[in-house]
VOKE-152259 format. One line per 2 residues: for each residue z, x, y of N, C-alpha, C, O. Coordinates in nm, 3 decimals, decimal comma, always signed. Atoms other than C-alpha are relative to their C-alpha. Layout:
BEGIN
Z X Y Z X Y Z X Y Z X Y | ...
***
This chain:
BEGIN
-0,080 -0,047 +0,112 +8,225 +18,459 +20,776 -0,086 -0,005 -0,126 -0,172 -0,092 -0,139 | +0,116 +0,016 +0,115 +8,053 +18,549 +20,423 +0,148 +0,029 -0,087 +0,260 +0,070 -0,059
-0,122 -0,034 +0,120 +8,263 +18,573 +20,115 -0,116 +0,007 -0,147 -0,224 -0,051 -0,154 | +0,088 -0,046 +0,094 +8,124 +18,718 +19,763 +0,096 +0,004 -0,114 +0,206 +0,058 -0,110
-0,091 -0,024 +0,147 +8,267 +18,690 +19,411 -0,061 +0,129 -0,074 -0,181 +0,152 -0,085 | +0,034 -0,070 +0,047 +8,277 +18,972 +19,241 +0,096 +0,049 -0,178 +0,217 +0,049 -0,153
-0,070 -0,029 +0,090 +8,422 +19,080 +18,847 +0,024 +0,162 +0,038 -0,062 +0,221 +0,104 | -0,063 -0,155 +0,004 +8,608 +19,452 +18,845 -0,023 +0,029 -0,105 +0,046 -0,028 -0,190
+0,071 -0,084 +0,063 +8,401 +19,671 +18,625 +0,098 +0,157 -0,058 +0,119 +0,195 -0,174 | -0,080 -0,103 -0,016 +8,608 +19,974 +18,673 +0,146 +0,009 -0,151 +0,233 -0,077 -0,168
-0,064 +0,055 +0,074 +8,803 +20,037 +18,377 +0,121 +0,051 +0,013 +0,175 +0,089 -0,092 | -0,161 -0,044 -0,018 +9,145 +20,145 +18,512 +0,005 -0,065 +0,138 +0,076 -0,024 +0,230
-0,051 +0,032 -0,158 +9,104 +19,927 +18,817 -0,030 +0,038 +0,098 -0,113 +0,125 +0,124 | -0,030 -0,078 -0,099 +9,232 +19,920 +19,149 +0,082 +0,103 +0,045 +0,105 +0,124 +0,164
-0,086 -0,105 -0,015 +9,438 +20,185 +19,126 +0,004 +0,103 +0,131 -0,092 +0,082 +0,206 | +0,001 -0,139 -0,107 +9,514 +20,516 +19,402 -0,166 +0,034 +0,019 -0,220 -0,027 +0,111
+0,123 -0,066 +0,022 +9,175 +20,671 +19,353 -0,147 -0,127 +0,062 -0,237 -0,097 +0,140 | +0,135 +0,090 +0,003 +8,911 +20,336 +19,353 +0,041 -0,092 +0,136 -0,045 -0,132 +0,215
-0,071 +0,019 -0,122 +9,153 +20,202 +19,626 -0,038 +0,060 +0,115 -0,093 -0,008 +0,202 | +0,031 -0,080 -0,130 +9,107 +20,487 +19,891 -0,107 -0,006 -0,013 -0,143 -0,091 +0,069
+0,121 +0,061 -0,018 +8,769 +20,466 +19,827 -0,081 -0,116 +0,055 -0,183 -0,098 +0,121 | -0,010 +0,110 -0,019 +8,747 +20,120 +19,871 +0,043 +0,008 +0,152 -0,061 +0,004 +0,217
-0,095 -0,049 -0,108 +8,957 +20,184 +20,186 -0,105 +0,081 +0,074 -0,177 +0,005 +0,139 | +0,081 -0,135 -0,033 +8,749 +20,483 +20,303 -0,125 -0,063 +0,094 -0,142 -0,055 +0,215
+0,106 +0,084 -0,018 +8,433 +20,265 +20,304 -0,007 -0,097 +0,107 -0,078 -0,101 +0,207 | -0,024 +0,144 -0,112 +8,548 +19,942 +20,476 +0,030 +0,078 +0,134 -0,058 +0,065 +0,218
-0,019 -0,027 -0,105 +8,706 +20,124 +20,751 -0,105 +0,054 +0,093 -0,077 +0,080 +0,210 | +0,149 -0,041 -0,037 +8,328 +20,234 +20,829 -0,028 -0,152 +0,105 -0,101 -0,128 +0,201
+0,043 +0,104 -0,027 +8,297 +19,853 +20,953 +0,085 -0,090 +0,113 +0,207 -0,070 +0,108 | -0,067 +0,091 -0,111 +8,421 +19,613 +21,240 +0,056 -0,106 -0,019 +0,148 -0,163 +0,040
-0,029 +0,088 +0,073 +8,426 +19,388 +21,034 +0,172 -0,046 -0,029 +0,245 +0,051 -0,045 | -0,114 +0,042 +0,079 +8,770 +19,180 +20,921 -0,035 +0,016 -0,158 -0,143 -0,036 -0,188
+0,014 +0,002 +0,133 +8,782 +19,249 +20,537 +0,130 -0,080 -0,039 +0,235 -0,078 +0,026 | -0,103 +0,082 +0,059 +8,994 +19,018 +20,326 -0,043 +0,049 -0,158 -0,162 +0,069 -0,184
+0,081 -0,009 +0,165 +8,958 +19,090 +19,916 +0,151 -0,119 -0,098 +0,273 -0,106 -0,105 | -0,095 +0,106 +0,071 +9,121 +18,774 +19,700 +0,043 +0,049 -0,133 -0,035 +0,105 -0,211
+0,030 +0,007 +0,207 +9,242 +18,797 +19,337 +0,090 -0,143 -0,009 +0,206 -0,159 +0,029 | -0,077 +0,164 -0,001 +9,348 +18,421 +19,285 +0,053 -0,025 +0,121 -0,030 -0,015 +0,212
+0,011 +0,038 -0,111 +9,561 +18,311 +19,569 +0,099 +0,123 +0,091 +0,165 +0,093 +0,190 | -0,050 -0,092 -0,032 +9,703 +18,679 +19,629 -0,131 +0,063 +0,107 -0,243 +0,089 +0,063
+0,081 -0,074 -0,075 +9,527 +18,831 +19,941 +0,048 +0,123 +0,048 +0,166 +0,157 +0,046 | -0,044 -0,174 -0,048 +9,496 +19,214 +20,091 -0,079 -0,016 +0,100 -0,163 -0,105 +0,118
+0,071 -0,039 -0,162 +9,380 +19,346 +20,432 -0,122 +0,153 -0,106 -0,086 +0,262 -0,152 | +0,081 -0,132 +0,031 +9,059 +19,574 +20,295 -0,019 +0,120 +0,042 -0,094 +0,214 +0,014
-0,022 -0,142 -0,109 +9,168 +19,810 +20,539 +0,102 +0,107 -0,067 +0,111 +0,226 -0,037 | -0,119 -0,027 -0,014 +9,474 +19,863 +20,375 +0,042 +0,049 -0,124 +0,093 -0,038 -0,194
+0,011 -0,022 +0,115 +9,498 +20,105 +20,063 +0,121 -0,061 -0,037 +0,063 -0,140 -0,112 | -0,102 +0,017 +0,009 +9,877 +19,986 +20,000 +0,025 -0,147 -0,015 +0,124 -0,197 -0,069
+0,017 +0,124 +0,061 +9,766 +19,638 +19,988 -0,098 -0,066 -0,052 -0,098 -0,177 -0,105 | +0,077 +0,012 +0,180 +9,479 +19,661 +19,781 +0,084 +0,055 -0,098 +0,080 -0,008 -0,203
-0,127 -0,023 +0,117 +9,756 +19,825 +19,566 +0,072 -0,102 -0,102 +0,099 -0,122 -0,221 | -0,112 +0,140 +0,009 +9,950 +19,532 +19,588 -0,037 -0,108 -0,111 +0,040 -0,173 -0,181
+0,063 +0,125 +0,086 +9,703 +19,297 +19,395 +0,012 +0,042 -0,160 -0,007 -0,043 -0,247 | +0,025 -0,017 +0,150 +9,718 +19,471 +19,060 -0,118 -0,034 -0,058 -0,122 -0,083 -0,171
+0,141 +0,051 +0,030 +9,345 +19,411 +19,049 -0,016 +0,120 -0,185 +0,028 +0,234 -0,194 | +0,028 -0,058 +0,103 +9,245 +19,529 +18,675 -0,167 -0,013 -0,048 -0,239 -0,097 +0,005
+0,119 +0,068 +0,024 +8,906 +19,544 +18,495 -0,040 -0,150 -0,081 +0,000 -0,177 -0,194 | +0,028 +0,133 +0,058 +8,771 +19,192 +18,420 +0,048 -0,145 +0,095 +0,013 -0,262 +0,082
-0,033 +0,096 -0,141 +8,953 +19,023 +18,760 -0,095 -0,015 +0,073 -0,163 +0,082 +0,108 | +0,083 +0,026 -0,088 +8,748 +18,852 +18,964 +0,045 +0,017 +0,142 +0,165 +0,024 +0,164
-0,059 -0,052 -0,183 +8,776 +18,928 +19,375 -0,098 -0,064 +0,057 -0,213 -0,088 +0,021 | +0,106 +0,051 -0,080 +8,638 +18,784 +19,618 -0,002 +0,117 +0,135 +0,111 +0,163 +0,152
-0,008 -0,060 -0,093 +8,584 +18,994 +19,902 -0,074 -0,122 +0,105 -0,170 -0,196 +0,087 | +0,074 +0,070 -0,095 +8,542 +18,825 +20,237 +0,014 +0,054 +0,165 +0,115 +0,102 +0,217
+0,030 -0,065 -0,148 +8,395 +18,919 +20,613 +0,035 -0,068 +0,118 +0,032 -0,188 +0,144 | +0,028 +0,128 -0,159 +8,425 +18,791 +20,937 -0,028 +0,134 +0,102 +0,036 +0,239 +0,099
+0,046 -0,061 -0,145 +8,273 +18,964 +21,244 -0,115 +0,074 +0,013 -0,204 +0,040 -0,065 | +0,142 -0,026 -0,049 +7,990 +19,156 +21,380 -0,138 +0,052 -0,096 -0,257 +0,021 -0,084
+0,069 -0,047 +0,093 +7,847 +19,341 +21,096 +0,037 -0,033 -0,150 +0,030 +0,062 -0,229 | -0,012 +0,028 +0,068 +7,946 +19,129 +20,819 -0,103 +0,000 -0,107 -0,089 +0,077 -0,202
+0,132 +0,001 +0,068 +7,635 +19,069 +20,647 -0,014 +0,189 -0,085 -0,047 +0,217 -0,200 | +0,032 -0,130 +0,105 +7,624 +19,469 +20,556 +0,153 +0,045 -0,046 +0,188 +0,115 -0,141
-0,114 -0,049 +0,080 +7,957 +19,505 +20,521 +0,048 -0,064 -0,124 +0,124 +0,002 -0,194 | -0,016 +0,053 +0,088 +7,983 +19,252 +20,267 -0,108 +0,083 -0,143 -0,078 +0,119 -0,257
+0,079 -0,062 +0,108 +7,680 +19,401 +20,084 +0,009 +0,106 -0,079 -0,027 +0,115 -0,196 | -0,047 -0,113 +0,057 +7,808 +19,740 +20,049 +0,097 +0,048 -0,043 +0,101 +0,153 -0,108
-0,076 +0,013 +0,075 +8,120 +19,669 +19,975 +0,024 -0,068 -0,147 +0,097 -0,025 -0,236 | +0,035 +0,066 +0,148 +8,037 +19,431 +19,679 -0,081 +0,111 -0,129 -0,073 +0,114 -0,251
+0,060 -0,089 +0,108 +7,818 +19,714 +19,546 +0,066 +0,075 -0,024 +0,069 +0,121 -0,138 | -0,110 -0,145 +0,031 +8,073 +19,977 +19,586 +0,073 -0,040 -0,155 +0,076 +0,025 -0,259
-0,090 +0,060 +0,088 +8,287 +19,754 +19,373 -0,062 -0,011 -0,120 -0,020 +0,053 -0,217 | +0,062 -0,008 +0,120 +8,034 +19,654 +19,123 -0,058 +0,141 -0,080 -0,122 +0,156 -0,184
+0,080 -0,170 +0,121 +7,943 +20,045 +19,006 +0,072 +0,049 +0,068 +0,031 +0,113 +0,165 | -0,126 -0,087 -0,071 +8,261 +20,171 +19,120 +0,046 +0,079 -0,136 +0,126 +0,172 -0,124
-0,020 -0,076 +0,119 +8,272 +20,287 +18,723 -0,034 +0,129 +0,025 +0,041 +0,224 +0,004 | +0,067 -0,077 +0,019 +8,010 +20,505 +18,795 +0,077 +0,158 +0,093 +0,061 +0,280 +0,102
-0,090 -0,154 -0,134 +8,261 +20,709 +19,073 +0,094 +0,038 -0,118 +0,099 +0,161 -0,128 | -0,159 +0,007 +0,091 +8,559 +20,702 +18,807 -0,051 +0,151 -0,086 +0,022 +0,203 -0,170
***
């Protein structure tokens, strides 16, 4: 299992749009995805409950892995997230 802190950059969030993306991505992976905001958790699979968190810019997340290809799925999801402005 790896887990990664990350701040939300994005300046309207997780909203519809940075969500399915988000979404889009992970489902690329075998991986279990978990993404924290305090002690509120989502399935990273699951645009409707990354929804759920009301993640905004300046929240911290943790995103965390468990299974075969964790190691890259953690990596490329953390980056997605960190210059996820740059999609907006």
């Amino acid at each position: 299992m790896r887990s990664q802190k990350v701040v939300l950059k994005n300046k309207i969030g997780l909203h519809a749009r940075p969500a399915a993306i988000f979404v889009k991505k992970a489902r690329n992976f075998d991986s279990e995805i978990i993404i924290k905001k305090g002690i509120q958790e989502a399935n990273g699979k699951s645009i409707i409950s990354i929804m759920a968190l009301g993640a905004m810019k300046g929240d911290e997340l943790v995103i965390i892995t468990k299974g075969s290809d964790e190691d890259k799925c953690i990596a490329e999801l953390t980056n997605l997230l960190e210059f996820m402005e740059e999609e907006e």
